[in-house]
Backbone as a chain_set.jsonl record, in Angstrom:
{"seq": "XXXXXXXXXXXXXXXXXXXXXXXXXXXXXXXXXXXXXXXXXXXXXXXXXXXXXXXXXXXXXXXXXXXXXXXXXXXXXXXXXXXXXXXXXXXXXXXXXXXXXXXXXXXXXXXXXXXXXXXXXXXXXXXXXXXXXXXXXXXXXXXXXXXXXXXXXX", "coords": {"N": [[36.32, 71.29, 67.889], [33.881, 71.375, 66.682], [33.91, 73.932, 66.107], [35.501, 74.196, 64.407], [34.548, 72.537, 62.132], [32.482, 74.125, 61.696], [33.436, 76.179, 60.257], [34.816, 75.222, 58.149], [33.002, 74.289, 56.926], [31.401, 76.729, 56.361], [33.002, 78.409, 54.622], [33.319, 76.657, 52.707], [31.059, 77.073, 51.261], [30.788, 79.996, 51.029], [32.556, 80.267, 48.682], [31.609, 78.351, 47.456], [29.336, 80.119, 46.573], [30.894, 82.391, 45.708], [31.97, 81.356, 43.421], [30.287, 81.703, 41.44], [29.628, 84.045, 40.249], [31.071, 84.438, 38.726], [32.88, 87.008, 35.854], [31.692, 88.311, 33.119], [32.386, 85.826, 30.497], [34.428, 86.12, 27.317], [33.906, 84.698, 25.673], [31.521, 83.522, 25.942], [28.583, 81.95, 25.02], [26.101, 83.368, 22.97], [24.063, 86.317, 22.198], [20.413, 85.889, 21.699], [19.102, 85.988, 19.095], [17.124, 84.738, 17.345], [14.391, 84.222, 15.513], [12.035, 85.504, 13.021], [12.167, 88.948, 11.619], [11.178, 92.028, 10.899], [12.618, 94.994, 8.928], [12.418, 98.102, 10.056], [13.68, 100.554, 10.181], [16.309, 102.689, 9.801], [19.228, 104.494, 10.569], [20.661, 105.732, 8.749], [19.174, 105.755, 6.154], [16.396, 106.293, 4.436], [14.58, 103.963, 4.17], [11.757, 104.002, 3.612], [11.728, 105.717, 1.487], [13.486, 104.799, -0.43], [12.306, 102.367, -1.038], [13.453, 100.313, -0.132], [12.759, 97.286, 1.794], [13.28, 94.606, 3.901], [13.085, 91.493, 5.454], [14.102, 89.489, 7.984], [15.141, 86.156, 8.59], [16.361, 84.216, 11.362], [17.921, 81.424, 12.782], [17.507, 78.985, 15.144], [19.599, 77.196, 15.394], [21.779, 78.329, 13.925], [21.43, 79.305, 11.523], [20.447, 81.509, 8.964], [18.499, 83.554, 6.95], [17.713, 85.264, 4.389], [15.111, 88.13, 3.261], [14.899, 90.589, 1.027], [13.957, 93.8, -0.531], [14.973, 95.971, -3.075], [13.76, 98.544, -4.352], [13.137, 97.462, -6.941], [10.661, 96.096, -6.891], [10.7, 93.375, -6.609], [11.404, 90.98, -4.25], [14.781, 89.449, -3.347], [16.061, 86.542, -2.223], [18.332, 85.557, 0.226], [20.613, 82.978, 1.81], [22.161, 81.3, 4.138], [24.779, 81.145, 6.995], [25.049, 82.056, 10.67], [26.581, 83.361, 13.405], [26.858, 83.953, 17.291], [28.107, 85.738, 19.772], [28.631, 86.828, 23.205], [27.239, 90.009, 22.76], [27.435, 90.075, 20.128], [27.225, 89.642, 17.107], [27.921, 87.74, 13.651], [28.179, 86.644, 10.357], [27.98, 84.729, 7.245], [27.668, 83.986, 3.911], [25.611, 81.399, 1.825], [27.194, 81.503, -0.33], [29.984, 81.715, 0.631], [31.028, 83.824, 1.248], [31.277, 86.579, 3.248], [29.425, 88.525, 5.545], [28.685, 92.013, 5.067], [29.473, 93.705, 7.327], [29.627, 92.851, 11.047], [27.692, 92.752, 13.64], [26.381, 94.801, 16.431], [24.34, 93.235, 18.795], [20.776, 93.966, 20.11], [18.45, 93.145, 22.156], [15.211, 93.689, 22.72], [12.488, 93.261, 24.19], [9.929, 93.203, 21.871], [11.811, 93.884, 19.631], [14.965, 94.368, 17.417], [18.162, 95.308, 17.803], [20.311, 96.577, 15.348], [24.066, 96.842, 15.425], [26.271, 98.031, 12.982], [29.301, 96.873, 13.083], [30.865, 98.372, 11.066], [32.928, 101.195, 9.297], [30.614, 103.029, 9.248], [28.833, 102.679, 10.899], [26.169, 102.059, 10.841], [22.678, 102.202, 12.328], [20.384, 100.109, 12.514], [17.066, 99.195, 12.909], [14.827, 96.229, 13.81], [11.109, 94.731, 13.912], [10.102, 92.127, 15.625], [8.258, 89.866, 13.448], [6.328, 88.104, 11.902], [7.568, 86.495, 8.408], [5.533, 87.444, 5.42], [4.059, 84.669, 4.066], [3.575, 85.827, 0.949], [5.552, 86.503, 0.125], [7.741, 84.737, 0.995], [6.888, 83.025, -1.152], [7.412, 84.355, -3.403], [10.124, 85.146, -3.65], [13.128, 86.144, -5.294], [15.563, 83.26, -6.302], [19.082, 83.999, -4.587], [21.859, 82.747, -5.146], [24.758, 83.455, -5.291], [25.82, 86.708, -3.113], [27.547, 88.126, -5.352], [26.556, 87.766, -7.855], [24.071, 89.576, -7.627], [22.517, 91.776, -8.531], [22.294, 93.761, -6.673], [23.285, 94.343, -3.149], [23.033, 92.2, -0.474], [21.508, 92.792, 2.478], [22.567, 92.673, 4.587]], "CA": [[36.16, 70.545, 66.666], [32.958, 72.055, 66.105], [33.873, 75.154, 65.229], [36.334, 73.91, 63.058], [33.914, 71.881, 61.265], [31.875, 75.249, 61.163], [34.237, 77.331, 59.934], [34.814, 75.079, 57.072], [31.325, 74.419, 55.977], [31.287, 78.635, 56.083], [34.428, 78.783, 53.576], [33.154, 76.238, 51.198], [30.022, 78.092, 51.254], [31.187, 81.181, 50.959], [33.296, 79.417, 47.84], [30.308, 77.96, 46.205], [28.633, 81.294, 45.906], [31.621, 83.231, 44.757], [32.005, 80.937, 42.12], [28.14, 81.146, 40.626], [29.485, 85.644, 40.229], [32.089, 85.343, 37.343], [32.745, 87.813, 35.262], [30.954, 87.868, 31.651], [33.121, 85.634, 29.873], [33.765, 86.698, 26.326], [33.774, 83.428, 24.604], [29.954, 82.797, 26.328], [26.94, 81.794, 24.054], [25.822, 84.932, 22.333], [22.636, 86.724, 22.364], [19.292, 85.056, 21.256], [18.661, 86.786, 17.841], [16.229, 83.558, 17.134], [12.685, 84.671, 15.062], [11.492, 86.903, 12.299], [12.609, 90.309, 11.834], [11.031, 92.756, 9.881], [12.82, 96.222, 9.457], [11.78, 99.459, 10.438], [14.466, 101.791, 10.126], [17.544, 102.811, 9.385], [19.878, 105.918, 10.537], [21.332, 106.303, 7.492], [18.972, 105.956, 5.105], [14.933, 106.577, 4.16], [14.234, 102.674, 3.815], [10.16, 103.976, 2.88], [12.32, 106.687, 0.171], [14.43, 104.017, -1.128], [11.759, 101.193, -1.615], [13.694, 98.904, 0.874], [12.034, 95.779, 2.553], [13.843, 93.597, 4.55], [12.763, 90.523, 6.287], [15.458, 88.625, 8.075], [14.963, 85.159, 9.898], [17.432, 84.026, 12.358], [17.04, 80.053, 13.25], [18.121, 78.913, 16.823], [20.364, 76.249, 14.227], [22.385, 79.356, 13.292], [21.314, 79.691, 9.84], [19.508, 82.664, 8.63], [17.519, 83.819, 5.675], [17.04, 86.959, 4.744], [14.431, 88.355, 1.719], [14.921, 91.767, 0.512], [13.417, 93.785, -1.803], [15.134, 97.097, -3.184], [13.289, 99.7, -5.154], [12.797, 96.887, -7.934], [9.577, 95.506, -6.385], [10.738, 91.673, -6.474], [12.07, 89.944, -2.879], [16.004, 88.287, -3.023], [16.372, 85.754, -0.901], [19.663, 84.97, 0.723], [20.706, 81.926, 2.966], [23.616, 81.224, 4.997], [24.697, 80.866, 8.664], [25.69, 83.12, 11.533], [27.533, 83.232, 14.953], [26.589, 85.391, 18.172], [29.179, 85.454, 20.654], [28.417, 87.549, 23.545], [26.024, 90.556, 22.085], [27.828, 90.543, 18.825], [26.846, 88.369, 15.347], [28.336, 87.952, 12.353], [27.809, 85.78, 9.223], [28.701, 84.365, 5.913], [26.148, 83.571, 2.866], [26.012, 80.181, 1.286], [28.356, 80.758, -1.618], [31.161, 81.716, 1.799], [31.299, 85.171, 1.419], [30.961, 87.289, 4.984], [28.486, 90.023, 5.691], [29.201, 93.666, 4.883], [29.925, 94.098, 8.646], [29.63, 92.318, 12.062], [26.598, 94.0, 14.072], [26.196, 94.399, 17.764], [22.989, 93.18, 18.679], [20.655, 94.506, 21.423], [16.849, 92.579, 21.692], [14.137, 94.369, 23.918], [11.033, 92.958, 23.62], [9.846, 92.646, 20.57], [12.623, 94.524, 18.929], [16.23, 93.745, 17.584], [18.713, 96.482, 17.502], [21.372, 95.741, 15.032], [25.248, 98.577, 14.856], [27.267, 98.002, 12.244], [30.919, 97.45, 13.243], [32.314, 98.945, 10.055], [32.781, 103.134, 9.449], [29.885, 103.922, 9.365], [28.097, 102.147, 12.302], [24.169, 102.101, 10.777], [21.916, 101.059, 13.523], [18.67, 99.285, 12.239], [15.975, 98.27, 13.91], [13.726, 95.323, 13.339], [10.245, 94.448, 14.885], [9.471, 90.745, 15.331], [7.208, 90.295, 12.432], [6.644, 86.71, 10.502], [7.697, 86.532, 7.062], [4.779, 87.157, 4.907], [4.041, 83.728, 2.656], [3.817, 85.756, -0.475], [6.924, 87.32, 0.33], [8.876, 83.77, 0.604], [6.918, 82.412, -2.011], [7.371, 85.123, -4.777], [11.062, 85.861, -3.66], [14.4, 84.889, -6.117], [16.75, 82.657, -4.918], [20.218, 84.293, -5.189], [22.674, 81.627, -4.765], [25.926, 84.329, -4.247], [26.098, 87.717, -3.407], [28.52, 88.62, -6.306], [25.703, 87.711, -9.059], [23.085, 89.636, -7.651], [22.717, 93.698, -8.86], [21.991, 95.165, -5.517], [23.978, 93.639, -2.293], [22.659, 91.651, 0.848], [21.354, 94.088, 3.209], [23.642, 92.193, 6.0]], "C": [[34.913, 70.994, 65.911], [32.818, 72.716, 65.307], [34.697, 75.341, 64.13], [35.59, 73.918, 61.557], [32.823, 73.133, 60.752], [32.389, 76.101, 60.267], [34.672, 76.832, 58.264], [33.5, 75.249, 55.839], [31.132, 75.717, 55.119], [32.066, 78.907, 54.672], [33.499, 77.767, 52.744], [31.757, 76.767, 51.02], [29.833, 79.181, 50.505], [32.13, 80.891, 48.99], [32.683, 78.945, 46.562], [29.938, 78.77, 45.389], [29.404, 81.744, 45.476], [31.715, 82.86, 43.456], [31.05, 81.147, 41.047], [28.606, 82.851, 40.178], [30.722, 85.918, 39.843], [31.898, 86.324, 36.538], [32.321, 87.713, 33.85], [32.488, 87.184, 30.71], [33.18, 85.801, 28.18], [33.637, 85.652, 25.143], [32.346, 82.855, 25.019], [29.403, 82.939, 25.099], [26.925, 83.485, 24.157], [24.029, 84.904, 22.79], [21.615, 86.061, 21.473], [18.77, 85.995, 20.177], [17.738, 85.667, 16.838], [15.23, 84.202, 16.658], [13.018, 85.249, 13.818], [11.444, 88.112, 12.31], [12.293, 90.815, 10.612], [11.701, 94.483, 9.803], [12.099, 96.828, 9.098], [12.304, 100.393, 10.236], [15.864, 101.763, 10.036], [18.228, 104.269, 9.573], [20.405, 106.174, 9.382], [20.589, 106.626, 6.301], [17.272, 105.639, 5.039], [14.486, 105.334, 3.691], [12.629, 103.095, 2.823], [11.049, 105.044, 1.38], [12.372, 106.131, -0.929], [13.553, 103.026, -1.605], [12.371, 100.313, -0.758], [12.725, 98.287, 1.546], [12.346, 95.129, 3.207], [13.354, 92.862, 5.42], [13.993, 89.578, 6.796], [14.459, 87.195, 9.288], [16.071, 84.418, 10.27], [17.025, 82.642, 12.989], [17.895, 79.61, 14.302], [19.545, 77.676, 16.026], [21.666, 77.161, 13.76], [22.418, 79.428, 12.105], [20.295, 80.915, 9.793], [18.884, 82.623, 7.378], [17.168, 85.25, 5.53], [15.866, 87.359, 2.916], [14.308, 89.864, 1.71], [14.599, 91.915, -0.843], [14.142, 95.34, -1.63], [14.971, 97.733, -4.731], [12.888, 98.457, -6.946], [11.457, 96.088, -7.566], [9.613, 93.863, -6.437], [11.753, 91.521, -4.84], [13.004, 89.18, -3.992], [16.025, 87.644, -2.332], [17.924, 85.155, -0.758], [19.71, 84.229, 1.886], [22.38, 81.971, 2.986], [23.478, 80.638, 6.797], [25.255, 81.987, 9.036], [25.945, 82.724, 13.367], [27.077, 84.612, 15.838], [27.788, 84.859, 19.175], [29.019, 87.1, 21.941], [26.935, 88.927, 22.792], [26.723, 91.217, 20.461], [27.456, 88.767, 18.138], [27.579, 88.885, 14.075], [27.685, 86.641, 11.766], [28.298, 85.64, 7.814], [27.364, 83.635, 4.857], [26.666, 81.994, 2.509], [26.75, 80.317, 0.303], [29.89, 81.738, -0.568], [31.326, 82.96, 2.133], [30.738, 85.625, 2.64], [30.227, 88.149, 5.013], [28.913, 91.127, 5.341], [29.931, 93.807, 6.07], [29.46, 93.002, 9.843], [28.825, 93.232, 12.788], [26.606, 93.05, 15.664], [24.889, 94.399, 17.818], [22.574, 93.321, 20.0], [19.044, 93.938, 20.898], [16.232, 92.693, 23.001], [13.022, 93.957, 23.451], [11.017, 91.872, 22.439], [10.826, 93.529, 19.225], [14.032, 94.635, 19.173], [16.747, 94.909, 16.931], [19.876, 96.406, 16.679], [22.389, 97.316, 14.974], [26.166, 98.075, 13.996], [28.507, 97.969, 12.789], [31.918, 98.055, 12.515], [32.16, 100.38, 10.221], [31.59, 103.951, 9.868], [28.512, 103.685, 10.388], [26.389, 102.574, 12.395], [23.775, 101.246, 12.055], [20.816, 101.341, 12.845], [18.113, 98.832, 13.302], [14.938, 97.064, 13.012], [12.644, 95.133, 14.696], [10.369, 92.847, 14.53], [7.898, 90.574, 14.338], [7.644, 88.795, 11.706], [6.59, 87.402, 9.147], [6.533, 85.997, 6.266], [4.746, 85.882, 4.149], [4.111, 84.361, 1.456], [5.23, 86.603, -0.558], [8.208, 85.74, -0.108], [8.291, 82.862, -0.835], [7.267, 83.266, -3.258], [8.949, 85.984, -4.817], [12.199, 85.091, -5.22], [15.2, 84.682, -5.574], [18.005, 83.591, -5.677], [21.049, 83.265, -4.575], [24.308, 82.918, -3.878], [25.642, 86.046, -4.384], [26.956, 88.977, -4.586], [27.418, 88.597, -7.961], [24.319, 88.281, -9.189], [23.36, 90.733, -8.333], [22.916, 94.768, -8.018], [22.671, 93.564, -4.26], [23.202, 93.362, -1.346], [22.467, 92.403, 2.001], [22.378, 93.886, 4.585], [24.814, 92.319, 5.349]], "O": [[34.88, 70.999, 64.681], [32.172, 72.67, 64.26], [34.712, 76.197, 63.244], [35.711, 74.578, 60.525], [32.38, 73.132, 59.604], [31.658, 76.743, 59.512], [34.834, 77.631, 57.341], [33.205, 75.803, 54.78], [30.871, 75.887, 53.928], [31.598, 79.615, 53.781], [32.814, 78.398, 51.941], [31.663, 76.649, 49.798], [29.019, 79.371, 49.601], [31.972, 81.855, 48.241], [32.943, 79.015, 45.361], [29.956, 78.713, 44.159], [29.089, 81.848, 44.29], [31.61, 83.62, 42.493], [31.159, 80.727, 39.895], [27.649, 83.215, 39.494], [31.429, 86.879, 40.143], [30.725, 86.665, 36.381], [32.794, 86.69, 33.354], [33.43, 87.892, 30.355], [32.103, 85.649, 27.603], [33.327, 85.853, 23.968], [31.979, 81.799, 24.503], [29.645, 83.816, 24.27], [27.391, 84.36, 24.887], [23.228, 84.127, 23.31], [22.058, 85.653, 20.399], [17.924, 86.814, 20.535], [17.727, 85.845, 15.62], [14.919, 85.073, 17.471], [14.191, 85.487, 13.532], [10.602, 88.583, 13.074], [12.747, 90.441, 9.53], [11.247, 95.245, 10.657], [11.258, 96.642, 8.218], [11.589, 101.375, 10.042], [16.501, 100.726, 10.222], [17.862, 105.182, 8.833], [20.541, 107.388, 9.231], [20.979, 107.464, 5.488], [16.91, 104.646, 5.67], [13.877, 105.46, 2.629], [12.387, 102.66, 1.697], [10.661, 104.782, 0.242], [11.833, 106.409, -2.0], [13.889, 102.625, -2.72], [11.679, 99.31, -0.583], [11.753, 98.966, 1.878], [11.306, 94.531, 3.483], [13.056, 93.485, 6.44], [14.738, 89.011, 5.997], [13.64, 87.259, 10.204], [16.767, 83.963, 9.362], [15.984, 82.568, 13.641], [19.081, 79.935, 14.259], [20.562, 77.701, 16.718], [22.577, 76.551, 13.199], [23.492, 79.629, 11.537], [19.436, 81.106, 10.654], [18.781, 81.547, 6.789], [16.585, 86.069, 6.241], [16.015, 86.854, 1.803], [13.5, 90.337, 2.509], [14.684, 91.174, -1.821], [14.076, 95.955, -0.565], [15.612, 97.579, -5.771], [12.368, 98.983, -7.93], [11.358, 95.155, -8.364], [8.584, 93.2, -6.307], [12.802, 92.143, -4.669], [12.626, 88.581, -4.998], [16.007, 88.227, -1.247], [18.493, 84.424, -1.569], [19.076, 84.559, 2.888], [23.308, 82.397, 2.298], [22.621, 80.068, 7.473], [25.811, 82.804, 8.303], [25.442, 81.925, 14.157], [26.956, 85.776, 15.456], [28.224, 83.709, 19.232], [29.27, 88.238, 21.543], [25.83, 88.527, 22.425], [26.58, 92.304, 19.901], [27.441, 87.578, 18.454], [27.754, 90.025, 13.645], [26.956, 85.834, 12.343], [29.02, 86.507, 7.322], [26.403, 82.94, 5.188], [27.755, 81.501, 2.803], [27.141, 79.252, -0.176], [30.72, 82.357, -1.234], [31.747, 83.261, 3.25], [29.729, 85.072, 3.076], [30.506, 88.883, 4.065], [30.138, 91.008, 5.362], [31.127, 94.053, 5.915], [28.763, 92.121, 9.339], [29.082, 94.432, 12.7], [26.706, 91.878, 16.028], [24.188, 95.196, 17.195], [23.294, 93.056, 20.962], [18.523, 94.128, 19.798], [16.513, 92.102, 24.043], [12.594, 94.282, 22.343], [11.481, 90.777, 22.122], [10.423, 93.683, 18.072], [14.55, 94.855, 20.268], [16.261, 95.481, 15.955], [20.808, 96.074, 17.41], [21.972, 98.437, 14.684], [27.089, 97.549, 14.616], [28.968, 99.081, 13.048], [33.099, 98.288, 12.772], [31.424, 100.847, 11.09], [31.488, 105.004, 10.499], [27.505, 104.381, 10.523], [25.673, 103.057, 13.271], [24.212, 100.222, 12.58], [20.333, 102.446, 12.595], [18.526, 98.257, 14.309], [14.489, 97.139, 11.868], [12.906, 95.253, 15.893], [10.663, 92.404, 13.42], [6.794, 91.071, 14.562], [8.703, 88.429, 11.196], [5.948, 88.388, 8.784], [6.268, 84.798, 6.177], [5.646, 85.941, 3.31], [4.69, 83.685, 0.605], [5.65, 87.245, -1.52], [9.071, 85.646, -0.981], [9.055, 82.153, -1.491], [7.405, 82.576, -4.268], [9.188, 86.97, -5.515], [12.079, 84.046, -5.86], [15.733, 85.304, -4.655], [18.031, 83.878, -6.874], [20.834, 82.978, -3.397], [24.687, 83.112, -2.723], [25.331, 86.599, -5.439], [26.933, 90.208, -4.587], [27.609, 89.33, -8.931], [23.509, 88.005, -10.073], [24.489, 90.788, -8.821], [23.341, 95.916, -8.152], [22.57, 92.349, -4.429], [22.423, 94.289, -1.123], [23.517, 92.68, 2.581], [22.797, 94.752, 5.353], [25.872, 92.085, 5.933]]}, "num_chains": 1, "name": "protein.A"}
């Protein structure tokens, strides 16, 4: 009877732990893309060339913010929300419209790796970097992407 009673203990044991060493499910919580992101770079394109700027902030709330400035020396600011699901994010601005693309995200440190899922699969980098104050105070609000001149760097 002992070893009965051993033999079970062993199995639900054995039972417990297997359970705790599922496989990544793909509907889990996404990656922590939470903070201030300033970019740095861009494979595709000479951000210091071009005059680009980008500050993005990412709020544990899933809303974002982003303030860009291109080659016209004034900061846009765009708001919205976004979704991580596993190590992918996407998003949609406040007047509904969706991002350019859906980016896989990869965060080492102090640095967030974003890939484009559309053709042409830019990978940016951002450092963790707060958003200057005269940056959010001297940006313009754009309400939708469709009324600005130059598009939402997301």
């Amino acid at each position: 009877m002992k070893r009965l009673a051993f033999i079970v203990l062993m199995a639900a044991a054995a039972l417990a732990a297997l359970s705790g060493c599922k496989k990544d499910d793909p509907a889990a919580p996404g990656i922590d893309v939470s903070g201030e992101w300033h970019l740095q770079s861009s494979d595709k394109i000479d951000i210091s060339a071009e005059g680009i700027d980008v500050y993005v902030s990412f709020l544990s709330s899933g809303s974002f913010e982003i303030y860009q400035k291109i080659s016209d020396g004034r900061y846009r600011h765009y708001t919205g929300t976004y979704s991580a699901t596993g190590d992918h994010i996407s998003g949609t601005y406040s007047d509904g419209s969706a991002w350019g693309s859906g980016y896989t995200a990869v965060v080492s440190g102090e640095t967030l790796t974003l890939t484009s899922d559309n053709a042409s699969k830019e990978v940016t980098v951002y450092a963790k970097e707060e958003i200057p104050a005269e940056v959010k105070d001297g940006a313009v609000e754009v309400k939708s992407a469709e009324t600005s001149r130059t598009s939402p760097w997301l």
